[in-house]
C-alpha positions as CSV (number, residue, x, y, z in Angstrom):
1,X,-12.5,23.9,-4.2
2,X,-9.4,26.2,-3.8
3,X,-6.0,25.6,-4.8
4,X,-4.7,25.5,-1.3
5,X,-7.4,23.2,0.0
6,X,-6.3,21.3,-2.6
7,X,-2.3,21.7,-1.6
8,X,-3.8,20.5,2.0
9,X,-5.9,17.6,1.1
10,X,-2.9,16.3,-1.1
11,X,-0.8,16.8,2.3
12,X,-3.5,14.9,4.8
13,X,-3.1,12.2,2.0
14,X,0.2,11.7,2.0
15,X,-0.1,11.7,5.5
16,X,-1.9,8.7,6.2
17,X,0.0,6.8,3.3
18,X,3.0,7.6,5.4
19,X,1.7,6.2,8.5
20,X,0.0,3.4,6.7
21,X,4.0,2.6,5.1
22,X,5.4,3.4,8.4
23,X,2.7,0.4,10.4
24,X,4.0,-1.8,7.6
25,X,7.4,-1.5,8.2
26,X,6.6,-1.9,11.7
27,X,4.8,-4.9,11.1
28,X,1.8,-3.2,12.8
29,X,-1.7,-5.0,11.7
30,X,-3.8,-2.8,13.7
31,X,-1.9,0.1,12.9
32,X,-2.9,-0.6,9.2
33,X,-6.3,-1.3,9.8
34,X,-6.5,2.1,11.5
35,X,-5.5,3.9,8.2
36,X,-8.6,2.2,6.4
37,X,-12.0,2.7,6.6
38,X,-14.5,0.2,7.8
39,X,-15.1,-2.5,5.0
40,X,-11.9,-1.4,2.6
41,X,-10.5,-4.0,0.2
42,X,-7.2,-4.7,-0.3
43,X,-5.7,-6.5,-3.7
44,X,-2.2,-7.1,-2.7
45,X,0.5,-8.9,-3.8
46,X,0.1,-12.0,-1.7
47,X,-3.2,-14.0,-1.2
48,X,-5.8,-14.2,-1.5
49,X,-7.5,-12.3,-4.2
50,X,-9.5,-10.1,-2.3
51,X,-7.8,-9.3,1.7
52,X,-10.4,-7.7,3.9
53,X,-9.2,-9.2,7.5
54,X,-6.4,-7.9,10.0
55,X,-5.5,-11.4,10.8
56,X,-4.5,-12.3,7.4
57,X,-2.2,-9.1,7.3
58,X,-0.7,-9.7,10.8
59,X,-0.2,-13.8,9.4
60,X,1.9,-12.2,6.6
61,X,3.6,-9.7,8.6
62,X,4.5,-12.8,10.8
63,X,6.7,-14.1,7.8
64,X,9.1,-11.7,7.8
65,X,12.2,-11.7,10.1
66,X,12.8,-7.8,11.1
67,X,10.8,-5.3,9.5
68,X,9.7,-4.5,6.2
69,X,11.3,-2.3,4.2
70,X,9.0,0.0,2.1
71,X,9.6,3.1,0.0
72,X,7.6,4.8,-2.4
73,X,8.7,6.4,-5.5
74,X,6.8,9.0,-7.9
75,X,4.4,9.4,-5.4
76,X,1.3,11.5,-7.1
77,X,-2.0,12.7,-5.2
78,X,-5.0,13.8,-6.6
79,X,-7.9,14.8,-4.2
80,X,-11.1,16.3,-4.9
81,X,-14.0,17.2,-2.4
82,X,-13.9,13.8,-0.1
83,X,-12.2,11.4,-2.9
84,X,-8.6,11.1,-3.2
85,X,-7.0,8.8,-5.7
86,X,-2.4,8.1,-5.3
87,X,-0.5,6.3,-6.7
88,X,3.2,5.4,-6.9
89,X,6.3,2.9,-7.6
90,X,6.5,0.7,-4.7
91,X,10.0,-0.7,-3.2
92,X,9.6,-3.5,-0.7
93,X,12.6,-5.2,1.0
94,X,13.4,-7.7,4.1
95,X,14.6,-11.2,5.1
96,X,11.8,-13.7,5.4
97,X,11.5,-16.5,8.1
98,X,12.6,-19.0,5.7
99,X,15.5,-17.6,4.9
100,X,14.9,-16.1,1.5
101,X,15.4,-11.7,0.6
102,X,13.1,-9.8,-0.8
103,X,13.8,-7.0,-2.8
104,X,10.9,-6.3,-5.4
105,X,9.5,-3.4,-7.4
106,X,5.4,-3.1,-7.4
107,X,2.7,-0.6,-8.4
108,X,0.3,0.7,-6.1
109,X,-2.8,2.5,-6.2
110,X,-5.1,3.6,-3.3
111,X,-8.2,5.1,-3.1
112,X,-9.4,7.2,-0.1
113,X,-12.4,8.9,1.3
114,X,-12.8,11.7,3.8
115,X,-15.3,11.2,6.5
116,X,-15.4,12.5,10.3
117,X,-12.2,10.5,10.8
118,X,-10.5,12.0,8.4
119,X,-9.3,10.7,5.3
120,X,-9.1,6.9,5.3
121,X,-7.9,4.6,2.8
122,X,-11.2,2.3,1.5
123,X,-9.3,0.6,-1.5
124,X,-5.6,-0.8,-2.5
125,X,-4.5,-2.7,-5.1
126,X,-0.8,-3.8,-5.4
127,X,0.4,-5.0,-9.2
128,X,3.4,-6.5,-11.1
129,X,3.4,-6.6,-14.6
130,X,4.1,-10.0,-15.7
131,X,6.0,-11.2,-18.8
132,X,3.8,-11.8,-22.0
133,X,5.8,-14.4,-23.1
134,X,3.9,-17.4,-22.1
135,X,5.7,-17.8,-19.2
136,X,3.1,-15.6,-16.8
137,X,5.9,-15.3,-14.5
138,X,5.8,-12.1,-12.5
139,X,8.2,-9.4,-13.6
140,X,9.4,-9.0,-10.1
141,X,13.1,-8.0,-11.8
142,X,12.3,-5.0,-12.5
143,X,13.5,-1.2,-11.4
144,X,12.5,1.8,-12.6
């Protein structure tokens, strides 16, 4: 592999994280699933454990009054043949139905393959650290 393919797979990367962030923001279900490959598992933030179903995501979506704010920070891209790995510093923001505002800090890590439709994303996993205290509360105060 060149160093410009390289340069261009990072790009087509970053390009369908965008779009993924941007179907989010837009509260966009099917727009998300079309960023992921058939059969890709999602560990987010809210449950369950393991989210595999559009109808979950559009349920969640359907808890948020306006869109979703999302930025990513650090954003880093590392692709190789038809595996790409990215990770970042995720900023998520909003007003829920019931009134409360989010404004929380996460990680986020995606894997992605490249097939004949383009490169999809076929695994995500969304983190907070939480406090080692004996609390296990959720370290959702923090900012990088």
């Amino acid at each position: 592999m060149t160093q410009a393919s390289t340069r261009t797979d990072a790009a087509d990367v970053e390009a369908v994280i965008a779009a993924r962030n941007r179907a989010i923001s837009a509260k966009d279900a099917a727009a998300v699933a079309a960023c992921q490959a058939p059969g890709a598992v999602s560990f987010n933030l809210a449950p369950p454990l393991v989210a595999d179903d559009v109808g979950g995501l559009q349920d969640w979506f359907d808890s948020w009054d306006g869109p979703i704010g999302l930025e990513l920070r650090d954003l880093k891209v590392a692709a190789s043949g038809d595996v790409a790995f990215a990770h970042a510093l995720a900023h998520m923001t909003g007003r829920r139905t019931y009134g409360e505002t989010s404004d929380v800090w996460f990680r986020l890590t995606l894997g992605l393959t490249r097939g004949p439709g383009g490169w999809k994303i076929v695994h995500e996993h969304e983190s907070t650290p939480f406090y080692m205290d004996g609390s296990l509360k959720a370290a959702v105060d923090l900012k990088p």
